[in-house]
C-alpha positions in Angstrom: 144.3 33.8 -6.2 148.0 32.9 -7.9 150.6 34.1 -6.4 152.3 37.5 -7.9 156.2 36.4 -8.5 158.2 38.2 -6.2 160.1 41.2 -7.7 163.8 40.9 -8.8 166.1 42.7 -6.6 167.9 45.8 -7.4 171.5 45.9 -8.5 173.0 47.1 -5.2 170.5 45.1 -3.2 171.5 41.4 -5.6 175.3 42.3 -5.3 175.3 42.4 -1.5 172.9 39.4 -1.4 175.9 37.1 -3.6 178.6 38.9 -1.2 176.4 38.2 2.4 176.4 34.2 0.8 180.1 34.1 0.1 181.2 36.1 3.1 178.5 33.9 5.3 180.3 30.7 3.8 183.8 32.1 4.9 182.8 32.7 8.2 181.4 29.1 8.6 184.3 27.3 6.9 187.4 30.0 7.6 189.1 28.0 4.4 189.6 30.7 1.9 191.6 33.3 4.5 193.2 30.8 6.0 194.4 28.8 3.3 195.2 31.8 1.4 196.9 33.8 4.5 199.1 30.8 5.4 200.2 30.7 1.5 201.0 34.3 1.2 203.0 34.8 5.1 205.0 31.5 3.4 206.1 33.2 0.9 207.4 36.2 2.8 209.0 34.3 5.3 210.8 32.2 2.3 211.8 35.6 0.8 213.1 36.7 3.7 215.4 33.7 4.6 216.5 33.8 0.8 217.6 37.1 1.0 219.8 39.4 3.7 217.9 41.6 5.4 219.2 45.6 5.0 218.4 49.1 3.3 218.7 47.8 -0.6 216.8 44.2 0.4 214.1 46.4 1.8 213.6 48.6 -1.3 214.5 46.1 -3.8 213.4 42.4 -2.8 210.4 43.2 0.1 208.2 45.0 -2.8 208.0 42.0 -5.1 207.9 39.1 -1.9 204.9 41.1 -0.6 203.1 41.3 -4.2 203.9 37.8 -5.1 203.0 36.7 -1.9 199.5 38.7 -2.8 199.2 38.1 -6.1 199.4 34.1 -5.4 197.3 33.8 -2.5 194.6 35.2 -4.7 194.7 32.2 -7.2 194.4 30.1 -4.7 190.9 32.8 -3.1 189.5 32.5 -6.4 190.1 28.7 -7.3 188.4 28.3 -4.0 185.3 30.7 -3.9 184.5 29.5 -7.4 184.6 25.9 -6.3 181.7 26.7 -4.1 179.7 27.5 -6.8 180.2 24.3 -8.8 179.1 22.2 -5.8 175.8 21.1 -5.4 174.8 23.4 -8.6 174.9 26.6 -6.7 176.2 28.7 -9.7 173.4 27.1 -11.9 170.7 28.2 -9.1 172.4 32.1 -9.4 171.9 31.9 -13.1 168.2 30.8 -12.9 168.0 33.3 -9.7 166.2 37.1 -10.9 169.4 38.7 -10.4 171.2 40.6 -13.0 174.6 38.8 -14.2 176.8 41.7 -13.7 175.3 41.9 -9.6 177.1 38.0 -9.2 180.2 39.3 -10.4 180.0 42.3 -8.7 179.1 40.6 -5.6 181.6 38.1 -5.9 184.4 40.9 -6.5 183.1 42.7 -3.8 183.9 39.1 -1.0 187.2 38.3 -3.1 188.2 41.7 -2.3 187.0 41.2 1.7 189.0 38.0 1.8 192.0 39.1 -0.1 192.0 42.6 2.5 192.0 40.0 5.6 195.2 38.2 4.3 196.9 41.4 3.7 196.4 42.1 7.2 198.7 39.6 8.1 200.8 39.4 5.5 202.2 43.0 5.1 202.9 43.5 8.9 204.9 40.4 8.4 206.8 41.8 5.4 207.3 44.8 7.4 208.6 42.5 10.5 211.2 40.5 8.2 212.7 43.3 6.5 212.6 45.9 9.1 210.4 48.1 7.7 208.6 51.1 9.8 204.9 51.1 9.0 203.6 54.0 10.9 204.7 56.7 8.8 204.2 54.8 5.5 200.8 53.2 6.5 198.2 55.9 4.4 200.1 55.5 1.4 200.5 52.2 1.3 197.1 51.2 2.1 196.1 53.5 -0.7 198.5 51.2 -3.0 197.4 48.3 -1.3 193.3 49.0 -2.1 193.8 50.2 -5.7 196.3 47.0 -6.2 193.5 44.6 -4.6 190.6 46.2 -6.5 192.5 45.3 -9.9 193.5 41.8 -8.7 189.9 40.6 -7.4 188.2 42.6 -10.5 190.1 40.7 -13.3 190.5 37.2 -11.0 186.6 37.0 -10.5 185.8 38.1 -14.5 188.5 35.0 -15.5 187.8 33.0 -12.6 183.9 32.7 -13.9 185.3 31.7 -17.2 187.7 28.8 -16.0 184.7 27.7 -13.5 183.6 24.6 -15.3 187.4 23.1 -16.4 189.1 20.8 -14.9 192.5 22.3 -14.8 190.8 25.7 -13.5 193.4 26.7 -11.3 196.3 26.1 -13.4 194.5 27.2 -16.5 193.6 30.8 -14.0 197.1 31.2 -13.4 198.5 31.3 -16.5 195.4 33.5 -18.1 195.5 35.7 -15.2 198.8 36.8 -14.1 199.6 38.5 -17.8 196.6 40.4 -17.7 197.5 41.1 -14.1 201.2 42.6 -14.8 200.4 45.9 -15.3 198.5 46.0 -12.1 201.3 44.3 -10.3 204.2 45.8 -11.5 202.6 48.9 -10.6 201.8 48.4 -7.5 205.5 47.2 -7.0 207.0 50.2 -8.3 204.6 52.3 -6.0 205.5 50.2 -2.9 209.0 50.7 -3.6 208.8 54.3 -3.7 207.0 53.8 -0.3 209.4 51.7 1.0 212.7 53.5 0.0 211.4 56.7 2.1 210.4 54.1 5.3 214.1 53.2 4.7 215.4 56.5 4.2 213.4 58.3 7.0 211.9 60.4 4.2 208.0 61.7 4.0 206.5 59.2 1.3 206.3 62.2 -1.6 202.8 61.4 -3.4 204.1 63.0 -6.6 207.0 59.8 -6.7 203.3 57.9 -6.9 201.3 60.0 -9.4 202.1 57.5 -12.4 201.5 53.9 -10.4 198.7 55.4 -8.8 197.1 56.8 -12.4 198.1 53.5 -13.8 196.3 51.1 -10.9 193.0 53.9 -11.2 192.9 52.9 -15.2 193.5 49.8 -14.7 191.0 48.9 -12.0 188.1 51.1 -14.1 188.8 48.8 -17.1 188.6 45.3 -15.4 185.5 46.8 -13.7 183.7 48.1 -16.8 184.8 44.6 -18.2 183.5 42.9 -15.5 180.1 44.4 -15.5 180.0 44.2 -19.4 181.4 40.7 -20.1 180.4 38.2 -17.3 177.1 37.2 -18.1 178.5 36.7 -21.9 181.1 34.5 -20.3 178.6 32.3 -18.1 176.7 32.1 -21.2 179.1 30.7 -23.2 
């Protein structure tokens, strides 16, 4: 008797099938975290040489070396876990695979955002150790910031990183599409970690209402480049 073809995963089940590859792949190879973790606690150590350490460095300068540090460590996460899948044809054997187009992006969010949460690890205590900033009684606001932030930055880099895939200049060419369509994101985030990090200085509580914009701003933000991402990626791997 032939064979009746297996049945195509759900959406939940496909997405966590793309993100068990990718985060499978990371555990083997360790190149992504790494790479990307070494880049961003660079760039906070730089920042911190460049600039004196004290009250007004901490609220003005250690905002924008942590998101820069973030915000280029992910280029170099999604130039890297998109160069997977040109090898060996594995993004032409998820095309031709029964699962829905918007479950490889989502799954493929999903482990940007893993990898991109590990760096962070590092990298913000580190931020915190060079400019003398207290975490404790910052460190549920912040990781709130942090998430929303991360969400917007691996939702919009895996959409645009899919897009850029199959250039040769893909990580120059990712840069310079992504980071304007990332500023709102990011300069919210700053202005949110700043508020955070003006009370850490100031021995203040972190008052949420100083947040309510930023955070309203990152929630809209990261619900567009998600509703994009489930709605455009399998136009833009047509194409």
């Amino acid at each position: 008797m032939p064979r009746t073809p297996a049945a195509a995963p759900g959406f939940a089940r496909a997405s966590a099938i793309v993100l068990a590859k990718d985060f499978a792949i990371e555990l083997a190879t360790r190149e992504i975290v790494t790479t990307a973790g070494f880049f961003a606690a660079l760039v906070a150590i730089l920042a911190s040489v460049a600039f004196e350490t004290g009250p007004e460095t901490t609220t003005r300068v250690a905002p924008g070396a942590l998101w820069l540090a973030i915000a280029f460590a992910s280029v170099l996460a999604l130039g890297r876990t998109w160069q997977r899948e040109r090898e060996e044809s594995a993004l032409l054997g998820l095309l031709v695979s029964p699962v829905p187009r918007a479950a490889i992006w989502c799954g493929k969010a999903a482990g940007v955002l893993v990898f991109m949460t590990a760096v962070e690890v590092v990298v913000v205590p580190l931020v915190a150790l060079f400019f003398h900033v207290d975490l404790l009684p910052i460190i549920a606001p912040l990781a709130v910031v942090m998430l929303l932030g991360t969400v917007g930055v691996a939702a919009t880099g895996t959409l645009f990183g899919a897009m850029t895939v199959r250039t040769r200049a893909r990580e120059l060419l990712l840069a310079s599409v992504l980071f304007p369509l990332l500023s709102p994101s990011l300069i919210s985030s700053v202005g949110a970690t700043r508020e955070i990090f003006y009370a850490a200085a100031s021995g203040q509580a972190v008052d949420m209402a100083e947040l309510r914009d930023y955070l309203f701003l990152l929630v809209v933000f990261d619900a567009v480049a998600i509703a994009g991402g489930l709605t455009m990626f399998g136009a833009l791997l047509e194409d």
